[in-house]
Structure formats: structure tokens, C-alpha cells
DRENPA-3360 file (N, C-alpha, C; in nm, 2 decimals, always signed):
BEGIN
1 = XXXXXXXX = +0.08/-0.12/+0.00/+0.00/+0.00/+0.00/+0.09/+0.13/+0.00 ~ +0.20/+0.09/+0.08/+0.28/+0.22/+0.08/+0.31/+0.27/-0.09 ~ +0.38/+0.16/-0.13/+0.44/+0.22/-0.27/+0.30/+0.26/-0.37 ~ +0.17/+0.26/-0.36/+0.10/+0.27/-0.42/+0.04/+0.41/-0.41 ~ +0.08/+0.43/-0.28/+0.01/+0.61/-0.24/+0.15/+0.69/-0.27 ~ +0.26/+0.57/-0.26/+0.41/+0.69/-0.31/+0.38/+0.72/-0.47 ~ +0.39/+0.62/-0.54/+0.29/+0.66/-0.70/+0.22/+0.76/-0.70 ~ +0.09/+0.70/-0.66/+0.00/+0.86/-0.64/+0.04/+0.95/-0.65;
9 = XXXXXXXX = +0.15/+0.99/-0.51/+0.15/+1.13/-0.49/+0.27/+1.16/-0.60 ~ +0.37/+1.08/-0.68/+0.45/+1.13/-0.78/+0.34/+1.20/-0.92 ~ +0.26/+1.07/-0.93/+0.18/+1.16/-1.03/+0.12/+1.26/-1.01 ~ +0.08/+1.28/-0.91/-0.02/+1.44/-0.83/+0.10/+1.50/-0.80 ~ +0.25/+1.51/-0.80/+0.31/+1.62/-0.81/+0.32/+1.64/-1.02 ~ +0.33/+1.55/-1.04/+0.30/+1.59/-1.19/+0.21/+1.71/-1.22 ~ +0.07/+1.63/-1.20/-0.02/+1.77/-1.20/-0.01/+1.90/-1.17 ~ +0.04/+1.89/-1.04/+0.07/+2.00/-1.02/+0.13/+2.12/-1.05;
17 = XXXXXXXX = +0.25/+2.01/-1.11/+0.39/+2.08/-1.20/+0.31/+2.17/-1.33 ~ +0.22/+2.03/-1.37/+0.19/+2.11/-1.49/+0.06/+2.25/-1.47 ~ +0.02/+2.20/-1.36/-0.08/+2.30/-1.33/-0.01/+2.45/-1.34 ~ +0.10/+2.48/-1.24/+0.18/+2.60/-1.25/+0.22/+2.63/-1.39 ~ +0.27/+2.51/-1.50/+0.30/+2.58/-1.61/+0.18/+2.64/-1.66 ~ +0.08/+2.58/-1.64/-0.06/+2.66/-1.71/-0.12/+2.79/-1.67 ~ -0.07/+2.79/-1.52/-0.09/+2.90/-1.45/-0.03/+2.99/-1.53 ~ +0.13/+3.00/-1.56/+0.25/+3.10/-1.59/+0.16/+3.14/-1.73;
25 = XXXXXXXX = +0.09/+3.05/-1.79/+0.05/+3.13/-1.93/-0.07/+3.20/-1.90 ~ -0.17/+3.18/-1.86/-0.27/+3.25/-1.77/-0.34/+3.18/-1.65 ~ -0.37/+3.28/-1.57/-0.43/+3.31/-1.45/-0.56/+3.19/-1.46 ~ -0.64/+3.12/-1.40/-0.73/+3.05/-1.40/-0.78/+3.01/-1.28 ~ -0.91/+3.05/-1.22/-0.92/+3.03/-1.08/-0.97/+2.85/-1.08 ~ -1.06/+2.78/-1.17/-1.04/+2.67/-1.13/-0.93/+2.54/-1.19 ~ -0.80/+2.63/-1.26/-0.65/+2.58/-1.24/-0.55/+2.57/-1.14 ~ -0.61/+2.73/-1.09/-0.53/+2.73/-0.98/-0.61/+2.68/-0.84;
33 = XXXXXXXX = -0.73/+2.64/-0.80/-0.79/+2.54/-0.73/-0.76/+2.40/-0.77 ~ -0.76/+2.33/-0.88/-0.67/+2.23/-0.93/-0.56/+2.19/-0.85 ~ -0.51/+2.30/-0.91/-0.28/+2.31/-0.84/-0.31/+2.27/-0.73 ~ -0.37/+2.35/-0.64/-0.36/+2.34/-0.50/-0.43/+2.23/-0.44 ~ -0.52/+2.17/-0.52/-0.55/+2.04/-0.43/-0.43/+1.93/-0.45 ~ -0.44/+1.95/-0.63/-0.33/+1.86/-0.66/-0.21/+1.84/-0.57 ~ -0.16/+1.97/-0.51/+0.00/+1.98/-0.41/-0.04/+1.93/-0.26 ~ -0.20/+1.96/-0.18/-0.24/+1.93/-0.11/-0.28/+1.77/-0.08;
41 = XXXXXXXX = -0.35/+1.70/-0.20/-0.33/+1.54/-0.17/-0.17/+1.52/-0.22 ~ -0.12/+1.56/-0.31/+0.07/+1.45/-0.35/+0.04/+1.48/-0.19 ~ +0.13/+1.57/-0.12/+0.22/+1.58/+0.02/+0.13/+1.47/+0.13 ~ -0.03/+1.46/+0.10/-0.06/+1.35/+0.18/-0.03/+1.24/+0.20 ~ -0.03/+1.21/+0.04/+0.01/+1.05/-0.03/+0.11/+1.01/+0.02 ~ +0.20/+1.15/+0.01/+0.33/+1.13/+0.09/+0.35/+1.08/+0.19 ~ +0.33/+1.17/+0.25/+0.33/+1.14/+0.42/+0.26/+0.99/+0.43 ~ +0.15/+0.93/+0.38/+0.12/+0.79/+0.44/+0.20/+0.69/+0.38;
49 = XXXXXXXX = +0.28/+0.74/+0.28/+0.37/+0.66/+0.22/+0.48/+0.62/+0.31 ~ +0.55/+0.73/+0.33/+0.61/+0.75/+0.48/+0.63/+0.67/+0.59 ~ +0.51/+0.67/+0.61/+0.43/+0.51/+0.74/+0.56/+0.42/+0.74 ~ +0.55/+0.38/+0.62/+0.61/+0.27/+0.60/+0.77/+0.27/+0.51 ~ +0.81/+0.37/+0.44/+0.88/+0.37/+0.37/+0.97/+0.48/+0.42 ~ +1.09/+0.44/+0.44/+1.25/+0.56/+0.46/+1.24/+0.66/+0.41 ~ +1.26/+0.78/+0.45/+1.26/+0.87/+0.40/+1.33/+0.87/+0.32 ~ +1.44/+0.82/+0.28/+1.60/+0.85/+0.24/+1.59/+0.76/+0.06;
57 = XXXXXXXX = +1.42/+0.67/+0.09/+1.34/+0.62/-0.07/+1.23/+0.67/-0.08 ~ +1.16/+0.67/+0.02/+1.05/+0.77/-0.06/+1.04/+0.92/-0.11 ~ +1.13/+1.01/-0.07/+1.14/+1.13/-0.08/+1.23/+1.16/-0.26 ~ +1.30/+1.07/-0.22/+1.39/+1.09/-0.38/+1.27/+0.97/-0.51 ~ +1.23/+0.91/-0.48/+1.14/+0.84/-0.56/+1.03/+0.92/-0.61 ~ +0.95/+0.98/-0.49/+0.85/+1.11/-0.49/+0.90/+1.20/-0.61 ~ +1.03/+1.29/-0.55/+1.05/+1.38/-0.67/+1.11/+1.29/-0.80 ~ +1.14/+1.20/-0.81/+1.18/+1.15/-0.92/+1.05/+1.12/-1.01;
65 = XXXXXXXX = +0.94/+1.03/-0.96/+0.83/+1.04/-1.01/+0.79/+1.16/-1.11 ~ +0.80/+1.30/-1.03/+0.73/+1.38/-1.06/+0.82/+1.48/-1.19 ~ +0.92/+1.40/-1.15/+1.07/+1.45/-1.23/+1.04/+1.43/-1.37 ~ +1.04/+1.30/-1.42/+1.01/+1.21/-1.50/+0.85/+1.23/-1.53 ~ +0.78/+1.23/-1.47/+0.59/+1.30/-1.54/+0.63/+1.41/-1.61 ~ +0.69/+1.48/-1.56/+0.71/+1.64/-1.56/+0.78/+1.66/-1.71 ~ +0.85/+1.57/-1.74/+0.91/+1.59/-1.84/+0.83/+1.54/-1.99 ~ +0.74/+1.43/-1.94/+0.66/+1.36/-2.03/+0.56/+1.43/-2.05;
73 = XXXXXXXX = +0.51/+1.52/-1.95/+0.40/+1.64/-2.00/+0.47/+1.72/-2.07 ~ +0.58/+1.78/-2.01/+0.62/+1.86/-2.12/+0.61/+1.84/-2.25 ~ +0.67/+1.75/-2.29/+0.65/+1.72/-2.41/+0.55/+1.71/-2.50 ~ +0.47/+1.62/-2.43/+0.35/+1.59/-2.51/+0.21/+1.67/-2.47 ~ +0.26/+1.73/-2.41/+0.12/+1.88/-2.39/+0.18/+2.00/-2.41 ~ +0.27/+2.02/-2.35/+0.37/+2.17/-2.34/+0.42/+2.21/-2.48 ~ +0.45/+2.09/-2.59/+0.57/+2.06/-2.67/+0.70/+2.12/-2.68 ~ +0.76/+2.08/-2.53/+0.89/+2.09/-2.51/+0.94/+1.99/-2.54;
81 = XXXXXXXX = +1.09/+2.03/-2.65/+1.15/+1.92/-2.69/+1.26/+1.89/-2.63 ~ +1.28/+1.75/-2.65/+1.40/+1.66/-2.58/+1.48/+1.62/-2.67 ~ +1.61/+1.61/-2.65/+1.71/+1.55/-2.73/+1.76/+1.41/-2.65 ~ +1.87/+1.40/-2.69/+1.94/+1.29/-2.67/+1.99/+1.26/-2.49 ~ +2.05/+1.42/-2.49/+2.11/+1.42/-2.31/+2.03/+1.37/-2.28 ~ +1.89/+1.49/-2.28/+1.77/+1.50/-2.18/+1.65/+1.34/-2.16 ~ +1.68/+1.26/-2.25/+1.62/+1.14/-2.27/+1.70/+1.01/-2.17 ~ +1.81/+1.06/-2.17/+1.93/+0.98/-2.14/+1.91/+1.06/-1.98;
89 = XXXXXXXX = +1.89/+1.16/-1.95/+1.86/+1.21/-1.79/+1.75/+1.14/-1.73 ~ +1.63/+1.11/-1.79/+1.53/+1.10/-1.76/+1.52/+0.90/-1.77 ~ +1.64/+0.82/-1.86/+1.62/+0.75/-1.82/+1.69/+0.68/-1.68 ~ +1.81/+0.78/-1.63/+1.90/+0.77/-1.56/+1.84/+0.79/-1.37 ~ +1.71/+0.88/-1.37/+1.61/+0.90/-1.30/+1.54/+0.74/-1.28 ~ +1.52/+0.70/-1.39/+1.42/+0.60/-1.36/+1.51/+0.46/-1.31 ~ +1.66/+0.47/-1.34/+1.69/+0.36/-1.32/+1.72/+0.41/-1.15 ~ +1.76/+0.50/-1.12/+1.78/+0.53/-1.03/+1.66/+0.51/-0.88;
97 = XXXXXXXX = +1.57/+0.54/-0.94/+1.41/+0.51/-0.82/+1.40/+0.36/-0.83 ~ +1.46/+0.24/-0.94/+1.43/+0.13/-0.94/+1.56/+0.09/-0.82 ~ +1.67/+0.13/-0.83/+1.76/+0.10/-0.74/+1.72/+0.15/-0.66 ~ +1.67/+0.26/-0.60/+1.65/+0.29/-0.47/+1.56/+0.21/-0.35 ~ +1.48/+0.15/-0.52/+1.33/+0.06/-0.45/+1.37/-0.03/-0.40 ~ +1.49/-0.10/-0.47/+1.52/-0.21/-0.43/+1.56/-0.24/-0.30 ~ +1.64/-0.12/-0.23/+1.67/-0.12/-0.08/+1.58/-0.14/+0.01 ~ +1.42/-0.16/-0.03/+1.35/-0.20/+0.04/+1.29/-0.34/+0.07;
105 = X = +1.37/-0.45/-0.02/+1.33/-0.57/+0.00/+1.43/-0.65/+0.06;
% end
């Protein structure tokens, strides 16, 4: 259950992320009510993830999550483009929350 509300709340910081970029292009009162639930359940997810899980994995997995969404929205909503580094960062992120995961079994 833990790792499943630590998901969660990576994807709900996703939202979030993207919520602010939508904010920066304009103002929107129910985007910016969005953002703010969105940042209000992730940090919950969090925390009950927490319960159970190290800080020292869930906290870097959390932003990594959101690291990696963040970048996949960009792209494909935002259309911000990625090259080669930036593909190669984002898979370096993911190998990295897989290794971190693993310190929990």
C-alpha cells in the first residue's frame, strides 16, 4: 500500500507541475484550485507513504516520479522538446528510483 500512495502522490506532483506551467500562461481560478488540491493530496500520499517507507526512498522516488511525469507532459502537452542528453537524464532518474526501490526488500 505504501508504494502505491508513493505513485500517487508522484503523479499528483506531476499535476501540479503542470498545473503552474498553465498558471504562468494565464491566471485561472479553477486551475489554480486544481494546483492546489493537486500539491495538497501528493504531500498526503506522501506522508502515508512515509508510514512505511524511509525517508531517504521515498522522498527521492516522490521527486523523481514527478521529475520524470514532468518531463513527459512537457513534451506531449507543453511541446517541449528533448534531445538525446535530456532522454538519457530521464532514463538515468528512472533507473535510479528502481535502485533505490530495491533497498527495500
Amino acid at each position: 500500500m505504501a508504494w502505491i500512495s508513493l505513485i500517487v502522490a508522484g503523479l499528483l506532483e506531476t499535476v501540479w507541475a503542470a498545473g503552474l506551467k498553465s498558471l504562468a500562461a494565464k491566471m485561472s481560478a479553477p486551475v489554480l484550485a486544481g494546483t492546489v488540491l493537486a500539491m495538497v493530496a501528493s504531500l498526503v500520499a506522501l506522508g502515508w507513504a512515509m508510514r512505511a517507507l524511509p525517508l531517504g526512498i521515498a522522498y527521492p522516488v516522490w521527486t523523481g516520479i514527478g521529475s520524470v511525469g514532468s518531463v513527459v507532459v512537457g513534451v506531449l502537452v507543453f511541446k517541449q522538446s528533448i534531445g538525446a542528453p535530456g532522454i538519457a537524464g530521464v532514463a538515468f532518474l528512472i533507473v535510479g528510483m528502481i535502485l533505490l526501490g530495491l533497498e527495500t526488500h
